[in-house]
C-alpha positions as CSV (number, residue, x, y, z in Angstrom):
1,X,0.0,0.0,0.0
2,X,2.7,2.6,0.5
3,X,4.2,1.5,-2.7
4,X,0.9,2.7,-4.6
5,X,0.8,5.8,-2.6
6,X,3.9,6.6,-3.5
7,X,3.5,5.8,-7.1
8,X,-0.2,7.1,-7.3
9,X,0.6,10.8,-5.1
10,X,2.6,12.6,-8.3
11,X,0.0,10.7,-10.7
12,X,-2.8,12.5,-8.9
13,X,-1.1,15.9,-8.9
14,X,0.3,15.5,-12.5
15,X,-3.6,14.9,-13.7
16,X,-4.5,18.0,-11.6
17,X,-1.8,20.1,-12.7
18,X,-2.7,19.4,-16.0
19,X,-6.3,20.2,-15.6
20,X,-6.0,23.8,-14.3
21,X,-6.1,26.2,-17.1
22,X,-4.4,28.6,-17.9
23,X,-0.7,27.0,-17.7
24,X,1.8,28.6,-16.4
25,X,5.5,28.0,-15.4
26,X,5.3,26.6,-12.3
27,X,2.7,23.9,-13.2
28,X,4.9,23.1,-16.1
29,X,7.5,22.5,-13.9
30,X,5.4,20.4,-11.8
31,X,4.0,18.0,-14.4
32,X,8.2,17.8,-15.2
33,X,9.1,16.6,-11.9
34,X,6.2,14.0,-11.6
35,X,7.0,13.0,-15.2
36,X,10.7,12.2,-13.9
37,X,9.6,10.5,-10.4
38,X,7.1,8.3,-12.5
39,X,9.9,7.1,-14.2
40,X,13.0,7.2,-11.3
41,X,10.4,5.6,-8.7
42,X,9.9,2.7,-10.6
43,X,13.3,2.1,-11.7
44,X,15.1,2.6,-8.3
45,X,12.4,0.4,-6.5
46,X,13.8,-2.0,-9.2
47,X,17.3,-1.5,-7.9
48,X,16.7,-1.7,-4.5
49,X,14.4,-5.2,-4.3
50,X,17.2,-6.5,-7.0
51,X,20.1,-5.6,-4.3
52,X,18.3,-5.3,-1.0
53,X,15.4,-7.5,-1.0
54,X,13.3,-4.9,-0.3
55,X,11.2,-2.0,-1.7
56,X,10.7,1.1,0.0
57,X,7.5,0.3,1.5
58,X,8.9,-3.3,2.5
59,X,11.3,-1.0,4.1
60,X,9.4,1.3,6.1
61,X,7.9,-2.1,7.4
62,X,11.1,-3.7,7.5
63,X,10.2,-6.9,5.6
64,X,12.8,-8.3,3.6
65,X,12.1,-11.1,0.0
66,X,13.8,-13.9,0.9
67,X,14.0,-17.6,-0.1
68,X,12.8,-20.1,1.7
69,X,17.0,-21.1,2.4
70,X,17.8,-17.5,3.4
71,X,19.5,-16.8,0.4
72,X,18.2,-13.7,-1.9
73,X,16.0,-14.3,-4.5
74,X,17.1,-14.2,-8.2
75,X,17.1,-11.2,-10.7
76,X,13.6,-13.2,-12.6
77,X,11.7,-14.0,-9.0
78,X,12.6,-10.5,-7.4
79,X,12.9,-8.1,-9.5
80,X,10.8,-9.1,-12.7
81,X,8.1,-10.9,-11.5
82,X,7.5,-8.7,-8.3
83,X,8.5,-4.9,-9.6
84,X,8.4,-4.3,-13.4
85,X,4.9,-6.5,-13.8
86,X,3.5,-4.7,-11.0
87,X,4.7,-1.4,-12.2
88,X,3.6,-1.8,-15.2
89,X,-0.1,-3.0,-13.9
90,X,-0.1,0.6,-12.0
91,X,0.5,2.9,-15.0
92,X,-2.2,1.2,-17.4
93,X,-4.3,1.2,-14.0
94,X,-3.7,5.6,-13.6
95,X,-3.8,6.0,-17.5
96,X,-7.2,4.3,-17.3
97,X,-8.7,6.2,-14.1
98,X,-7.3,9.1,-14.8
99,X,-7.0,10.2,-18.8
100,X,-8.9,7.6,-20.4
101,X,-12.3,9.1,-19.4
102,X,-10.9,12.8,-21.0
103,X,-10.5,11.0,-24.6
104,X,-14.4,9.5,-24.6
């Protein structure tokens, strides 16, 4: 849950920012820097669960991916299956909320 929150708070005032007429140069600069965090967030939670074990929310709770032996899990099992899938599940899942009712 803090893992969407994180993803899903910059999405939220991107989609705002970009609703508020007329634009100006702060809110450009504000879509900018959500732009960038949607696509450093993902890619450093990558990094960490690949060296770490653990997300950022995993960290705040301190739970750690491990296998079953105690050794960390492999590049496929931790960072694949558990990060990039689920990332990419989230950004289709804002896209639809959030722009897809503007293009009907």
């Amino acid at each position: 849950m803090i893992n969407i929150q994180l993803f899903l708070a910059p999405a939220i005032v991107m989609y705002i920012v970009l609703h508020i007429r007329p634009y100006s140069n702060i809110f450009f600069y504000i879509t900018l820097a959500c732009i960038i965090f949607l696509i450093i967030f993902p890619a450093w939670q990558c990094y960490w669960m690949r060296t770490r074990g653990q997300s950022i929310g995993k960290k705040i709770m301190g739970i750690r991916v491990i296998h079953l032996d105690n050794s960390s899990p492999d590049f496929w099992t931790n960072v694949i299956k558990r990060e990039i899938i689920y990332y990419l599940y989230l950004f289709f899942l804002v896209i639809t909320i959030f722009y897809l009712p503007d293009l009907l």
